[in-house]
C-alpha positions in Angstrom: -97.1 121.6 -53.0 -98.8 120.3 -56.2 -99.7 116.7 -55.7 -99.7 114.2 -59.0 -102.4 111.7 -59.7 -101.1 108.7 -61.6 -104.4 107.3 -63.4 -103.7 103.4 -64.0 -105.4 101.3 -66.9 -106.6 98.3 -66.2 -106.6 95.8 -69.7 -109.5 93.2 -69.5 -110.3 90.8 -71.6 -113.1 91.0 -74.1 -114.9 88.0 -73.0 -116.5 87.0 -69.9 -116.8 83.8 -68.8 -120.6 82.7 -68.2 -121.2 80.6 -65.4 -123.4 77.7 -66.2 -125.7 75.4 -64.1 -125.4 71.9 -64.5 -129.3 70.3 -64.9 -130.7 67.0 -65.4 -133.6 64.9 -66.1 -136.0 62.6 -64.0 -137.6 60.3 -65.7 -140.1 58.6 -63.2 -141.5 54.6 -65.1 -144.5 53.2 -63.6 -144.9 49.1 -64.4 -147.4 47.1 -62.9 -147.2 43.5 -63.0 -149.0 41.0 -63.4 -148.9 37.4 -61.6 -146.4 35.7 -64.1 -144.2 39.3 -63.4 -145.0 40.9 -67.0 -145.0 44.5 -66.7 -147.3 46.7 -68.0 -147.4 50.6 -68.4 -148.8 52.1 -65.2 -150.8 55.0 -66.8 -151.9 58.5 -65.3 -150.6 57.1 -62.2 -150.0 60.4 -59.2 -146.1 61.0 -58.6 -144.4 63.8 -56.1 -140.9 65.4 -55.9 -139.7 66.7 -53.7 -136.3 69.2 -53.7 -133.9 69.8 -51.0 -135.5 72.9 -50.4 -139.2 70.6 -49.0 -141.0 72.1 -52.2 -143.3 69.3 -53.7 -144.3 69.2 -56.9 -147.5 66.5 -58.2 -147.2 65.1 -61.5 -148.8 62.1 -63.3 -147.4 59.2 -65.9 -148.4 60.4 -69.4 -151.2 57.7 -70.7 -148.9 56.1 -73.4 -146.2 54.8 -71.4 -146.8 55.1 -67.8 -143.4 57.7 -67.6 -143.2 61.3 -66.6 -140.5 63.1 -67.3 -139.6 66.1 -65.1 -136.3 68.8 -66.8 -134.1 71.7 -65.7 -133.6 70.5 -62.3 -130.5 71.7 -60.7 -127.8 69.5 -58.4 -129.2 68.7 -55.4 -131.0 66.2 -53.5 -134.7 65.0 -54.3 -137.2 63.0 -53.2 -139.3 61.1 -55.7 -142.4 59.2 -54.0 -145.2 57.6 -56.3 -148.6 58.1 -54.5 -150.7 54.7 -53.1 -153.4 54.3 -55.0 -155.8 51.9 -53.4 -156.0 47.9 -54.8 -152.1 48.1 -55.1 -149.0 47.1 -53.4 -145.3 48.2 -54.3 -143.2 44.8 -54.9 -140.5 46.5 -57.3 -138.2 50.0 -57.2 -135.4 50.2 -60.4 -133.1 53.0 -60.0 -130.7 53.6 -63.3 -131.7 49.8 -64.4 -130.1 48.4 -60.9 -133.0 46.6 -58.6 -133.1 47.8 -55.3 -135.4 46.6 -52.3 -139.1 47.4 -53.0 -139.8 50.9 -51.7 -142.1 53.3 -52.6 -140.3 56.9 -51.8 -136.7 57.2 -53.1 -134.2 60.0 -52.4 -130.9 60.3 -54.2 -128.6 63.1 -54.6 -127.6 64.3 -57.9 -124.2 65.6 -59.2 -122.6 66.2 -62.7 -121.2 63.0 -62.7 -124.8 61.2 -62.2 -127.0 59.6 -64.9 -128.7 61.5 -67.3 -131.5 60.9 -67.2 -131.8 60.0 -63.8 -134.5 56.6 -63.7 -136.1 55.7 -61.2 -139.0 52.7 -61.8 -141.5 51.9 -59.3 -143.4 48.3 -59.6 -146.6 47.5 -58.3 -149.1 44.5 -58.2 -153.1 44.5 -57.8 -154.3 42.8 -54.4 -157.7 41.5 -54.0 -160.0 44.2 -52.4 -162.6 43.0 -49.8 -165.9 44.1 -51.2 
């Protein structure tokens, strides 16, 4: 008995859909004020992030405007810390222009419908140092 194969096309489009990640920006401020609360540019100052996966990355504010800026990061939650640097106290934390208690680590989780850039400020005033 001759069996028959029966060979089926299959049509397909001639396009193919690409999936896309959603990233996003962190722009990290650094302001220090001074005792009548005038803010000024908190230059070269040490910054961490950290990403849901616990790796840490160190960056700096640039020297110009006391921001850093990190790109391409991906959905997910962070951790952004600024790093205490002796003769200061945090008195201020800004996230997406709305004031929040003074804090010197924030995490946030960000989806596609969050800012872009995400903003997070942190404040800080000088102390008197014993000598």
């Amino acid at each position: 008995m001759l069996s028959r194969v029966r060979t089926i096309q299959i049509q397909s489009d001639n396009f193919k859909v690409v999936a896309t990640t959603a990233t996003f920006c962190l722009t990290v401020v650094k302001q220090l004020l001074d005792d009548n609360g005038v803010a000024t540019p908190g230059l070269n100052w040490p910054m961490q992030l950290t990403d849901n996966q616990g790796a840490t990355n160190n960056f700096f504010t640039n020297t110009t405007d006391g921001s850093a800026t990190v790109c391409a990061l991906v959905a997910g939650t962070y951790t952004v810390a600024e790093v205490p640097v002796y003769g200061f106290n945090i008195t201020g934390l800004q996230v997406n222009g709305s004031v929040l208690p003074a804090q010197s680590i924030y995490s946030f989780l960000w989806t596609t419908k969050s800012p872009n850039p995400f903003v997070v400020t942190f404040q800080n005033t000088s102390v008197q140092v014993p000598e």
